[in-house]
PDB file of N, CA, C and O in Angstrom:
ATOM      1  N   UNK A   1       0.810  -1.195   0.000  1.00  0.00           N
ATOM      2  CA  UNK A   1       0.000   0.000   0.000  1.00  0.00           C
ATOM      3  C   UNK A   1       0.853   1.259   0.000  1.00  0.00           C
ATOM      4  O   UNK A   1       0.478   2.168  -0.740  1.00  0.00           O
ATOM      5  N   UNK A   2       1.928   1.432   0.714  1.00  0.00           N
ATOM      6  CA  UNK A   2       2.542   2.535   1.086  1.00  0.00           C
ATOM      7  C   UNK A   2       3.767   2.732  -0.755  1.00  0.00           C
ATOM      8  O   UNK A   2       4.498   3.701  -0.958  1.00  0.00           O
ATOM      9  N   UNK A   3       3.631   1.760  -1.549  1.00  0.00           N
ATOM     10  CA  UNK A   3       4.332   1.863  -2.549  1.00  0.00           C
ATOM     11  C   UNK A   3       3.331   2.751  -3.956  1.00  0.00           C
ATOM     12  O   UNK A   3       3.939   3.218  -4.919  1.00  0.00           O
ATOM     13  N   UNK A   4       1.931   2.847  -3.854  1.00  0.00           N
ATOM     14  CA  UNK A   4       1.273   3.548  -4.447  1.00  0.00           C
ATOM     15  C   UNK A   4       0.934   5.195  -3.813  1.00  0.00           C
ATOM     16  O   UNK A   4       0.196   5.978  -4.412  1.00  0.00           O
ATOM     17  N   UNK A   5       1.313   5.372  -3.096  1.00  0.00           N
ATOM     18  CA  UNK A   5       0.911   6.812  -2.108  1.00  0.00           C
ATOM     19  C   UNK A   5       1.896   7.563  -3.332  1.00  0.00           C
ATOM     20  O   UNK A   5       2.934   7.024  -3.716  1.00  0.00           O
ATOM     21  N   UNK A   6       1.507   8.623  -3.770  1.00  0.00           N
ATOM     22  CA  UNK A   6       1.649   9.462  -4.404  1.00  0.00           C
ATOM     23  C   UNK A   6       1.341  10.826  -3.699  1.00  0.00           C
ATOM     24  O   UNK A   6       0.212  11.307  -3.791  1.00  0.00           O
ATOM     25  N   UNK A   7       2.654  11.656  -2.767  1.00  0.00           N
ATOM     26  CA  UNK A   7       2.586  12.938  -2.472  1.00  0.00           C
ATOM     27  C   UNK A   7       2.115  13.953  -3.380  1.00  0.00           C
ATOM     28  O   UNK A   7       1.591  14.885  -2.770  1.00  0.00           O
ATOM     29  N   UNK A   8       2.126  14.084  -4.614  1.00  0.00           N
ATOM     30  CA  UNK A   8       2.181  15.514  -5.612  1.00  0.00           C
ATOM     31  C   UNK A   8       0.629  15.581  -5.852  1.00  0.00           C
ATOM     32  O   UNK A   8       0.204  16.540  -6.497  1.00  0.00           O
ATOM     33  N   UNK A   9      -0.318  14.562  -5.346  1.00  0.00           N
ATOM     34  CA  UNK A   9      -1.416  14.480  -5.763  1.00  0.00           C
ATOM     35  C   UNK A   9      -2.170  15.730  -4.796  1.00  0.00           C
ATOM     36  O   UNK A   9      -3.136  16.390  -5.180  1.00  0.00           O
ATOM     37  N   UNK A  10      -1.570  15.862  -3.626  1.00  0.00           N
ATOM     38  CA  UNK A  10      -2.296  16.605  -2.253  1.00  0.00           C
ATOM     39  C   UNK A  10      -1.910  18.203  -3.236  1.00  0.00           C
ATOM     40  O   UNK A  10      -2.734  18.998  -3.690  1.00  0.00           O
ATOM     41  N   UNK A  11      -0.626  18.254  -3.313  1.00  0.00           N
ATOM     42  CA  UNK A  11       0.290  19.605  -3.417  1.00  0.00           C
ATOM     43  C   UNK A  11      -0.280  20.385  -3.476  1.00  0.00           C
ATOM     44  O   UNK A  11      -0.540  20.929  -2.402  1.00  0.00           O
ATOM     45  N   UNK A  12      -1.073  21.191  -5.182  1.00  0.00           N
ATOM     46  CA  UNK A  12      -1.519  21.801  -5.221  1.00  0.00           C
ATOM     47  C   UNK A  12      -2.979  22.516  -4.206  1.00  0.00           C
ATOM     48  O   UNK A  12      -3.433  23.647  -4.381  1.00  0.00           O
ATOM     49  N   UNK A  13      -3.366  21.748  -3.419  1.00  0.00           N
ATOM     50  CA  UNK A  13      -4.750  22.063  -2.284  1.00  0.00           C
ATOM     51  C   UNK A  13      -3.460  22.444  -1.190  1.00  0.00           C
ATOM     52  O   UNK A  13      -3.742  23.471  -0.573  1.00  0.00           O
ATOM     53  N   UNK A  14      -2.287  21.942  -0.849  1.00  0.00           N
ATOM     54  CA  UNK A  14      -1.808  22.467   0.002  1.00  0.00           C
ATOM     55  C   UNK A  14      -0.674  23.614  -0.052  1.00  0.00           C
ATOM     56  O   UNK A  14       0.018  24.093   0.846  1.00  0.00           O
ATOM     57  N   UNK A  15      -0.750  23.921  -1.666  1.00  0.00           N
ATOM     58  CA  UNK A  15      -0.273  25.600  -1.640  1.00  0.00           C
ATOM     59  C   UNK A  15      -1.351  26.833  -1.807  1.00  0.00           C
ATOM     60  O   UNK A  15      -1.291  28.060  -1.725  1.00  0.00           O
ATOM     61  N   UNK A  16      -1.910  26.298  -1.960  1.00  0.00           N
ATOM     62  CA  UNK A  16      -3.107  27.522  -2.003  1.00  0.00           C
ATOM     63  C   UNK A  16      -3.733  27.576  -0.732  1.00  0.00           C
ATOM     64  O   UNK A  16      -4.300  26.630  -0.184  1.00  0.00           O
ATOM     65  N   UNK A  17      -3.581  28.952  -0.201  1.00  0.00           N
ATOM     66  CA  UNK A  17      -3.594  29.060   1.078  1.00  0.00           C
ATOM     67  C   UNK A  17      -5.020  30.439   0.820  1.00  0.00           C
ATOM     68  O   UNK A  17      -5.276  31.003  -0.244  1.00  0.00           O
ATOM     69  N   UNK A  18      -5.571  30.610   1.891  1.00  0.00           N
ATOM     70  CA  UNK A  18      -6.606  31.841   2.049  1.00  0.00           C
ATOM     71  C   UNK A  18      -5.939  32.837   1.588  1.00  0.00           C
ATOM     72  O   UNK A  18      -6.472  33.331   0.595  1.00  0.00           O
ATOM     73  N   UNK A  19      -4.683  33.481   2.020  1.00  0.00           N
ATOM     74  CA  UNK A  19      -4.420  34.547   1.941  1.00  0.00           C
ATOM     75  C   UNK A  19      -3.817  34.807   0.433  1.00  0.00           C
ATOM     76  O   UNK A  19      -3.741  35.914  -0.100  1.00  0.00           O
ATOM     77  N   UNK A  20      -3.337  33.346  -0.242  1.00  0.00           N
ATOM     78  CA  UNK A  20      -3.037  33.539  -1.339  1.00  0.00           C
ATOM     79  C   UNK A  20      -3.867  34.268  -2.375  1.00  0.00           C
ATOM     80  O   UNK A  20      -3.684  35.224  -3.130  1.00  0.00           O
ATOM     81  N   UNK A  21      -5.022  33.286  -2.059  1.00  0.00           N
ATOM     82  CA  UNK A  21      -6.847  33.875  -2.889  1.00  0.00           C
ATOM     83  C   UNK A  21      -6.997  35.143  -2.453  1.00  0.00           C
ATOM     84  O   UNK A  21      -7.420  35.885  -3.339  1.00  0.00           O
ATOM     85  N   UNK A  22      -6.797  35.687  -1.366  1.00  0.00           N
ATOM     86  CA  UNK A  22      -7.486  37.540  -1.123  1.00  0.00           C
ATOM     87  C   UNK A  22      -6.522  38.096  -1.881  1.00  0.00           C
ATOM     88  O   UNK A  22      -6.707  38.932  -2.765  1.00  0.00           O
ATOM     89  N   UNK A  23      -5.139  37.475  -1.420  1.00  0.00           N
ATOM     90  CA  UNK A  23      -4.126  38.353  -3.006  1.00  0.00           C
ATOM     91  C   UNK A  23      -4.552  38.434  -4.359  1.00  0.00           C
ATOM     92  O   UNK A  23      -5.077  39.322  -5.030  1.00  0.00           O
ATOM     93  N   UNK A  24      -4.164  37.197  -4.593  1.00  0.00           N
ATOM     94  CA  UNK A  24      -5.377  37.421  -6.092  1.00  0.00           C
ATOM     95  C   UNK A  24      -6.612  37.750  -6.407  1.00  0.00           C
ATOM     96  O   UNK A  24      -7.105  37.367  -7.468  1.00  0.00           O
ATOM     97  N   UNK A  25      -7.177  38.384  -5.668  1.00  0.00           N
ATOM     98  CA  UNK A  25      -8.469  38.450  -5.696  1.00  0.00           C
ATOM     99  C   UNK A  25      -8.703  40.024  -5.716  1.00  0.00           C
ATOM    100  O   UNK A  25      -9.603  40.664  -6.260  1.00  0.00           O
ATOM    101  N   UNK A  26      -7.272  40.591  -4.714  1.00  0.00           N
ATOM    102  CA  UNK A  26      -7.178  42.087  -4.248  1.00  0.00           C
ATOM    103  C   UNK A  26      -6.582  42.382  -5.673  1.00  0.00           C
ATOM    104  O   UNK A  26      -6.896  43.562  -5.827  1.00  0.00           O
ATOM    105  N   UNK A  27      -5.794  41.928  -6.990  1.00  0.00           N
ATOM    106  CA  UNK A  27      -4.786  42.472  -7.414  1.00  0.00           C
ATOM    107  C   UNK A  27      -6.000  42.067  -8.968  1.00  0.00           C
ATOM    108  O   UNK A  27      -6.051  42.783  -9.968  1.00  0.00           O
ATOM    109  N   UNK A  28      -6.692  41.012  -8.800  1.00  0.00           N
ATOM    110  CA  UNK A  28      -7.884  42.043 -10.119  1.00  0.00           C
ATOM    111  C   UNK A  28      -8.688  42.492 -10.002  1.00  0.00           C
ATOM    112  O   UNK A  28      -9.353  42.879 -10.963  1.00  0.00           O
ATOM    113  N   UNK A  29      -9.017  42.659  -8.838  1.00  0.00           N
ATOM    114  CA  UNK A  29     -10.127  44.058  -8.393  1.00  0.00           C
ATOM    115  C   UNK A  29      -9.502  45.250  -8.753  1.00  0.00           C
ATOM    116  O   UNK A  29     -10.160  45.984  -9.489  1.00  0.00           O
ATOM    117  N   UNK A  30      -8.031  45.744  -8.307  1.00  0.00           N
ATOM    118  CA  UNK A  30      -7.233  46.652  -8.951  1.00  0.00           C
ATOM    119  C   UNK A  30      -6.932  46.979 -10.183  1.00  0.00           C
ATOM    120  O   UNK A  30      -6.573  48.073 -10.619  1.00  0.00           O
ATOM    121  N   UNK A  31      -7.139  45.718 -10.870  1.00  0.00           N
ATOM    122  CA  UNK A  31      -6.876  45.581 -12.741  1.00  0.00           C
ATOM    123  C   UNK A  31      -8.083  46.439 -12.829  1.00  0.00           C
ATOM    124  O   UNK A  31      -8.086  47.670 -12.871  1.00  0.00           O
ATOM    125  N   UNK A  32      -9.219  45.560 -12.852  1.00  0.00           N
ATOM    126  CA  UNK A  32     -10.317  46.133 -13.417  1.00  0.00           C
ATOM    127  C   UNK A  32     -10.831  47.370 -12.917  1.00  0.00           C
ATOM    128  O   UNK A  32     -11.405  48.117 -13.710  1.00  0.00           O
ATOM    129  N   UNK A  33     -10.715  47.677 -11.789  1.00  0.00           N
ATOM    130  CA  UNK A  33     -10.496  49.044 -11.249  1.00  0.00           C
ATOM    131  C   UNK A  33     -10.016  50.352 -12.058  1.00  0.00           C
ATOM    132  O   UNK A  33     -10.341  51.535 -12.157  1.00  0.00           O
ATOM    133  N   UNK A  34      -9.127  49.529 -12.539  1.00  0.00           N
ATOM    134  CA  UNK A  34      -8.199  50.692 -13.343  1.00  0.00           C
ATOM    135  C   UNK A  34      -8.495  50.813 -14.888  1.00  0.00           C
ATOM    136  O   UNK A  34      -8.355  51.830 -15.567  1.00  0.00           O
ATOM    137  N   UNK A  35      -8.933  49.576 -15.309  1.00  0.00           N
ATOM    138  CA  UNK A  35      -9.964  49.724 -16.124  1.00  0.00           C
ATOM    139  C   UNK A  35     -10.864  50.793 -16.666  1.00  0.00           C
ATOM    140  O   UNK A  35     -10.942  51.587 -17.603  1.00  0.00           O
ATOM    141  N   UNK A  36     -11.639  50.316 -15.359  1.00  0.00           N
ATOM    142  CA  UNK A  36     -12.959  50.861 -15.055  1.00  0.00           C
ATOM    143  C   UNK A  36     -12.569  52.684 -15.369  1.00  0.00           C
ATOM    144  O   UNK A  36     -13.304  53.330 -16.116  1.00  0.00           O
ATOM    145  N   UNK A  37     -11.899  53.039 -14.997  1.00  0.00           N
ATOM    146  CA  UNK A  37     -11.643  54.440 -14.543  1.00  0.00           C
ATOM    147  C   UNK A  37     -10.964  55.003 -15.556  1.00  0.00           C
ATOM    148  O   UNK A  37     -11.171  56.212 -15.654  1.00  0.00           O
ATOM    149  N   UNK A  38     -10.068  54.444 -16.510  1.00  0.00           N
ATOM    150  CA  UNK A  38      -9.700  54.745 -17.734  1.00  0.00           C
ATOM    151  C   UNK A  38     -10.898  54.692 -18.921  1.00  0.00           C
ATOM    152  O   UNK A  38     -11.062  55.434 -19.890  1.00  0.00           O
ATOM    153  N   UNK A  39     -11.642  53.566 -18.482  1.00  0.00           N
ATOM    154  CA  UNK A  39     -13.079  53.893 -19.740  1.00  0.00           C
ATOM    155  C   UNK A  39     -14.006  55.198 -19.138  1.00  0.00           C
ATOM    156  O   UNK A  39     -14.758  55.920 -19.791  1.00  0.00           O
ATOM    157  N   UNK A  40     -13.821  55.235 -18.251  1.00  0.00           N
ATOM    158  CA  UNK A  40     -14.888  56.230 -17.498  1.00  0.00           C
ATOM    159  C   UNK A  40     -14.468  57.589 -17.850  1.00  0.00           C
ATOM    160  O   UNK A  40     -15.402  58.383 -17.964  1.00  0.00           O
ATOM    161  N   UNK A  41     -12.765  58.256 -18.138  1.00  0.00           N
ATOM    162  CA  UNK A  41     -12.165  59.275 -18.375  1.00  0.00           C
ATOM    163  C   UNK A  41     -12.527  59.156 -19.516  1.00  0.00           C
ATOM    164  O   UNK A  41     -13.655  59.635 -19.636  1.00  0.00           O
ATOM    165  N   UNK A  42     -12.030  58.640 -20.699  1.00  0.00           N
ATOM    166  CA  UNK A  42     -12.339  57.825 -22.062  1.00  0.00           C
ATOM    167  C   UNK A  42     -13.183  58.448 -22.824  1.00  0.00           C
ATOM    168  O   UNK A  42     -13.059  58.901 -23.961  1.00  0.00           O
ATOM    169  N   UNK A  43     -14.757  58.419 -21.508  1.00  0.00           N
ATOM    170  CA  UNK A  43     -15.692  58.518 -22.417  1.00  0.00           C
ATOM    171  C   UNK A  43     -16.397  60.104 -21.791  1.00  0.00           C
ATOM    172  O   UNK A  43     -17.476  60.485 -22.243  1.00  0.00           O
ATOM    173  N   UNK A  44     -15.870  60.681 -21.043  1.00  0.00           N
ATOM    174  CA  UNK A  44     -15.745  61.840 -20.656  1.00  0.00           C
ATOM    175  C   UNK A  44     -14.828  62.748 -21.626  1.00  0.00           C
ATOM    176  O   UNK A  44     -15.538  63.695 -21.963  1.00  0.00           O
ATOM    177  N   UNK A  45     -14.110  62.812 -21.959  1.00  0.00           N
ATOM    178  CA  UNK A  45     -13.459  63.345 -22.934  1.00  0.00           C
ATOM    179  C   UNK A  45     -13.823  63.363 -24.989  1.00  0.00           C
ATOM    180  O   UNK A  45     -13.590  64.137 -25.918  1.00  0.00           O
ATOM    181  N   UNK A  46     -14.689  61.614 -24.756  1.00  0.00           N
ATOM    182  CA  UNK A  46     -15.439  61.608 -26.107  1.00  0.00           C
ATOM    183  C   UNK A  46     -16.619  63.060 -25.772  1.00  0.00           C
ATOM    184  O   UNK A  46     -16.808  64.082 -26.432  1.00  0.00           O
ATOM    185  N   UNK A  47     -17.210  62.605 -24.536  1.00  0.00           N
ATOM    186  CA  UNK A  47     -18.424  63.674 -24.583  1.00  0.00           C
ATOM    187  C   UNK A  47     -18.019  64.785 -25.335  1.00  0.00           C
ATOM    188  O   UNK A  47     -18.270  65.299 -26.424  1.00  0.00           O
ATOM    189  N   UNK A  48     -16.989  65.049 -23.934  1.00  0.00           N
ATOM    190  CA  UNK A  48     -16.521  66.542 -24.266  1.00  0.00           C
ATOM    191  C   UNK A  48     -16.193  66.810 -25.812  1.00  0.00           C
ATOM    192  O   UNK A  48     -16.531  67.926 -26.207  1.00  0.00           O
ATOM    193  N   UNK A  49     -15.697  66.116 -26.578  1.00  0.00           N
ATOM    194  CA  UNK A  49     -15.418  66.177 -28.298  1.00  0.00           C
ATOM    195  C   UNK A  49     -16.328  66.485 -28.771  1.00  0.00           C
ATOM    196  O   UNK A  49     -16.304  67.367 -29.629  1.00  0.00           O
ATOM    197  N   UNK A  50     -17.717  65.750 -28.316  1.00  0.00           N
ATOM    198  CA  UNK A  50     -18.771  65.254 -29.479  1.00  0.00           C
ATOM    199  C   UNK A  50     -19.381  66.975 -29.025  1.00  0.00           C
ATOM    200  O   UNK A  50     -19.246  67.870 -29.859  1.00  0.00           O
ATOM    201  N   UNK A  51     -19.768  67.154 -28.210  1.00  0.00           N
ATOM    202  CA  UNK A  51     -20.282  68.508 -27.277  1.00  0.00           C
ATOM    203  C   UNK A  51     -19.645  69.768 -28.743  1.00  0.00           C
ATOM    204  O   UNK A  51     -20.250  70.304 -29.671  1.00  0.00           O
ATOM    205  N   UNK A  52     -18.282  69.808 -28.320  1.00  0.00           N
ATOM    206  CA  UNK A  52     -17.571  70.253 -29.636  1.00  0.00           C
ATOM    207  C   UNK A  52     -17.831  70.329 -30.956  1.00  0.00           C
ATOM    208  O   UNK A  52     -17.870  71.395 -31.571  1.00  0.00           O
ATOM    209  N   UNK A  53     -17.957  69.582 -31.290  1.00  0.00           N
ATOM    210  CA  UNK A  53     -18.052  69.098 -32.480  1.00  0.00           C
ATOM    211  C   UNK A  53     -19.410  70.018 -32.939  1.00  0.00           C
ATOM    212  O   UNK A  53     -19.596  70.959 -33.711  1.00  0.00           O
ATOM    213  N   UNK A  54     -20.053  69.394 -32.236  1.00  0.00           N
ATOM    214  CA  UNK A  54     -21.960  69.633 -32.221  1.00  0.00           C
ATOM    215  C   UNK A  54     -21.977  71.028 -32.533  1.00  0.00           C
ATOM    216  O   UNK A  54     -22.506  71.530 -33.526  1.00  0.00           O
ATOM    217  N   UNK A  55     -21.292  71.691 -31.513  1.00  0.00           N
ATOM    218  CA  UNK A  55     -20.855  73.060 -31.565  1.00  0.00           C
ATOM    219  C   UNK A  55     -21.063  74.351 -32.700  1.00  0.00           C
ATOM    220  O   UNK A  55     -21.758  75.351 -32.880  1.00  0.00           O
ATOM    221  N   UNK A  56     -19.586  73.329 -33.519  1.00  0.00           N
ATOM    222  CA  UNK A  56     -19.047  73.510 -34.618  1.00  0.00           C
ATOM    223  C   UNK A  56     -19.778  73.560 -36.044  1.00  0.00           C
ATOM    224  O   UNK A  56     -19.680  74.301 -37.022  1.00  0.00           O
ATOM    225  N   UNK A  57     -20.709  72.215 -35.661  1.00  0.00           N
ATOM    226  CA  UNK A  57     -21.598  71.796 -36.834  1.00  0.00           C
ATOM    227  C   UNK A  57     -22.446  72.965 -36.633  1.00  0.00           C
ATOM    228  O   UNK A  57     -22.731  73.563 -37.670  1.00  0.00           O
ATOM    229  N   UNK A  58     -23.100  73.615 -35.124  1.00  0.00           N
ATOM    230  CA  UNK A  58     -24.237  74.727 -35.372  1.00  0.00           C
ATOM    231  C   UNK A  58     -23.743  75.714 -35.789  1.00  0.00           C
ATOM    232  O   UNK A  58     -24.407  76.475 -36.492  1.00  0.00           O
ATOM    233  N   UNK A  59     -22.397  75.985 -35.461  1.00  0.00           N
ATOM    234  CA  UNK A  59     -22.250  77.439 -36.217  1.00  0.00           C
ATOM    235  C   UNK A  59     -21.927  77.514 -37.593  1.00  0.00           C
ATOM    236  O   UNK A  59     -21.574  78.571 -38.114  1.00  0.00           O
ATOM    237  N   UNK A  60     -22.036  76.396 -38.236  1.00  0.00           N
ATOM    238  CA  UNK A  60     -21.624  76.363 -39.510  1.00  0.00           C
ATOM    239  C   UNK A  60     -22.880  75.944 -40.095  1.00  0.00           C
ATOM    240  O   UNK A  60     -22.677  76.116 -41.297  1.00  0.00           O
ATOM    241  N   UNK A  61     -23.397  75.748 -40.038  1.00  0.00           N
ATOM    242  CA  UNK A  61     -25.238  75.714 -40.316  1.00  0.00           C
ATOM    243  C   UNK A  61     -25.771  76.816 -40.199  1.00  0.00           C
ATOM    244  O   UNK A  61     -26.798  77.037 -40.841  1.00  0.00           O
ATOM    245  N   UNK A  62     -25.163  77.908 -39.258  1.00  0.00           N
ATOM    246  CA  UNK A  62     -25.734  79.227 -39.254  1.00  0.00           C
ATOM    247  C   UNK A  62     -25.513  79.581 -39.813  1.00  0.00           C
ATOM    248  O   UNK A  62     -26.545  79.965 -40.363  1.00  0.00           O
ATOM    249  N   UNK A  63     -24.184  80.111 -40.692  1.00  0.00           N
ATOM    250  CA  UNK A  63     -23.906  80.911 -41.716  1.00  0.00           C
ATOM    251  C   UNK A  63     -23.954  81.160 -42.740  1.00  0.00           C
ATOM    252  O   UNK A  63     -23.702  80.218 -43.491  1.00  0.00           O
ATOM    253  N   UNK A  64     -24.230  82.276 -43.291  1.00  0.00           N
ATOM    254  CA  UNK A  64     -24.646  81.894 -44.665  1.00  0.00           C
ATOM    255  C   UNK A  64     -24.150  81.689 -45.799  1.00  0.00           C
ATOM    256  O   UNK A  64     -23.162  82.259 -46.263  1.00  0.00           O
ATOM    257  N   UNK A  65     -24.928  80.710 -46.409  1.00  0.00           N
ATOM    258  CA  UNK A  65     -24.463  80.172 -47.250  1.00  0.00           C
ATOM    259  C   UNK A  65     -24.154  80.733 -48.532  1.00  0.00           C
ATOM    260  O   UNK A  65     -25.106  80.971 -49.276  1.00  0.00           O
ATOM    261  N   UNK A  66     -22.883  81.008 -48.957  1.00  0.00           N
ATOM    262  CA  UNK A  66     -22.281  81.395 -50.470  1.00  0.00           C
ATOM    263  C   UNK A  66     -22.336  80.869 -51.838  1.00  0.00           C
ATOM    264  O   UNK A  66     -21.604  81.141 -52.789  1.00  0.00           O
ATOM    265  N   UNK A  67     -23.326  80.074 -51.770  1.00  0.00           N
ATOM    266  CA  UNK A  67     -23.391  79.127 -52.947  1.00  0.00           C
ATOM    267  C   UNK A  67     -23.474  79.975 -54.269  1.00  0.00           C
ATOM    268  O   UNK A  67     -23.978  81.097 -54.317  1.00  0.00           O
ATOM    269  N   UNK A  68     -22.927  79.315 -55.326  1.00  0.00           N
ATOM    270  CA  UNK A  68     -22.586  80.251 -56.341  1.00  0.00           C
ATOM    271  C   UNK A  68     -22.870  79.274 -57.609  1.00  0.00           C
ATOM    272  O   UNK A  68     -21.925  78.603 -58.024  1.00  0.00           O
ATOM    273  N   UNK A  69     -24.787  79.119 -58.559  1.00  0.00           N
ATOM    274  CA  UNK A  69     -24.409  78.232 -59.397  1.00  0.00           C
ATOM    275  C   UNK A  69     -23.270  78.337 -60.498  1.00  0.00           C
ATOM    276  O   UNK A  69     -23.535  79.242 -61.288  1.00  0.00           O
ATOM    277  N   UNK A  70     -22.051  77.664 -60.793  1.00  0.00           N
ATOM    278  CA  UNK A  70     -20.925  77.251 -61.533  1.00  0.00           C
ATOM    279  C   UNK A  70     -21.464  76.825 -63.134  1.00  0.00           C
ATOM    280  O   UNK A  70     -20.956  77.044 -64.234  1.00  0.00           O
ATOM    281  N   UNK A  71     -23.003  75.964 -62.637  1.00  0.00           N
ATOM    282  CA  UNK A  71     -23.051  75.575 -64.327  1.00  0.00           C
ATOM    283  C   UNK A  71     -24.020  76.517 -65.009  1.00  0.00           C
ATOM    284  O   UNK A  71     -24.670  75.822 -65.790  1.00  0.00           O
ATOM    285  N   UNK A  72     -24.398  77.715 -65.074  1.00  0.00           N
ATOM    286  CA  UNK A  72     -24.973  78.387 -66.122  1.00  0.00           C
ATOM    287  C   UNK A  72     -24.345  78.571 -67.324  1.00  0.00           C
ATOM    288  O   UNK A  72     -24.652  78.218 -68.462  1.00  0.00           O
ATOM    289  N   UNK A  73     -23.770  78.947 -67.054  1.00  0.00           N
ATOM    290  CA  UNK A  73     -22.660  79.446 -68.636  1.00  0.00           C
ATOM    291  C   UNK A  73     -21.647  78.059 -68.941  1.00  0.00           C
ATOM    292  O   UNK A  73     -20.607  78.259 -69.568  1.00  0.00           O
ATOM    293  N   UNK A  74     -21.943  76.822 -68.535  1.00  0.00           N
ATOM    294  CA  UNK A  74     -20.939  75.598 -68.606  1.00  0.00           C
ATOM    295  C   UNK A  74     -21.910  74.838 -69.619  1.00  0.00           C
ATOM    296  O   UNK A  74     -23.084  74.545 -69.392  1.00  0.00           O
ATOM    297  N   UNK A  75     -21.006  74.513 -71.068  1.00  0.00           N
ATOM    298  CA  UNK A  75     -21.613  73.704 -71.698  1.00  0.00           C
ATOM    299  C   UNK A  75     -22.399  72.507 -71.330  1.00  0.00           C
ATOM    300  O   UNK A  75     -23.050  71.896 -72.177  1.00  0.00           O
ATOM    301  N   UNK A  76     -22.348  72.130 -69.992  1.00  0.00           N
ATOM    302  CA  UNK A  76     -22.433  70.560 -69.819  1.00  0.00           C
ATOM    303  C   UNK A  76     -23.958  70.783 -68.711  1.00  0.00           C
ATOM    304  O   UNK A  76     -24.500  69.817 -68.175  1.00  0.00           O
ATOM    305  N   UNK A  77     -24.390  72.053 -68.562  1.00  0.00           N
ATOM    306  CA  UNK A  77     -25.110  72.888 -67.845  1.00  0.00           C
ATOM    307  C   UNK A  77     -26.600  72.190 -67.943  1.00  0.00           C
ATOM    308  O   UNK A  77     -26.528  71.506 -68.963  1.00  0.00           O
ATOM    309  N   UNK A  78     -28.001  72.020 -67.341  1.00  0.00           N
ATOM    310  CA  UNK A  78     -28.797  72.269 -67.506  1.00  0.00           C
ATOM    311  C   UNK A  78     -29.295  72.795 -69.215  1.00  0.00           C
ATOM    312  O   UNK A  78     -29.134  73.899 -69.735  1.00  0.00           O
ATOM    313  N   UNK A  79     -30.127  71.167 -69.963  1.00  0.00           N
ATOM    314  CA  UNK A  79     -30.444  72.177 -71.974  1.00  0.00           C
ATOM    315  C   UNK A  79     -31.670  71.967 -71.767  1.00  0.00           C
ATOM    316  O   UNK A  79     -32.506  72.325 -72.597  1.00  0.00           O
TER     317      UNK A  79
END
């Protein structure tokens, strides 16, 4: 009997300890944490663009427009 006992079988249950798991456990709460807070800036700064942007698009919708028809006098014009 004592020639089949195989130590390496226990091992792994006896390195993993409690405190090992709150480590790992503390250090991707921190990942995703940091994550979290980089998408959150991310999309605070898209706002702020799009806000911009929006801006941009109204004042250029306000102004007036210079349009100048090109094809009257162009052979290829309106026959």
């Amino acid at each position: 009997m004592l020639l089949n006992y195989n130590p390496f079988i226990l091992l792994p249950v006896a390195l993993i300890e409690q405190s090992d798991i709150v480590t790992l456990l503390i250090i991707v709460v921190v990942f995703f944490s940091i994550l979290l807070i980089l998408g959150i800036r991310k999309s605070y700064k898209l706002k702020k663009e799009n806000e911009r942007l929006d801006k941009i698009s109204e004042e250029l919708a306000k102004q007036e427009e210079k349009y100048k028809d090109f094809t009257e006098g162009h052979m290829y014009g309106d026959n």
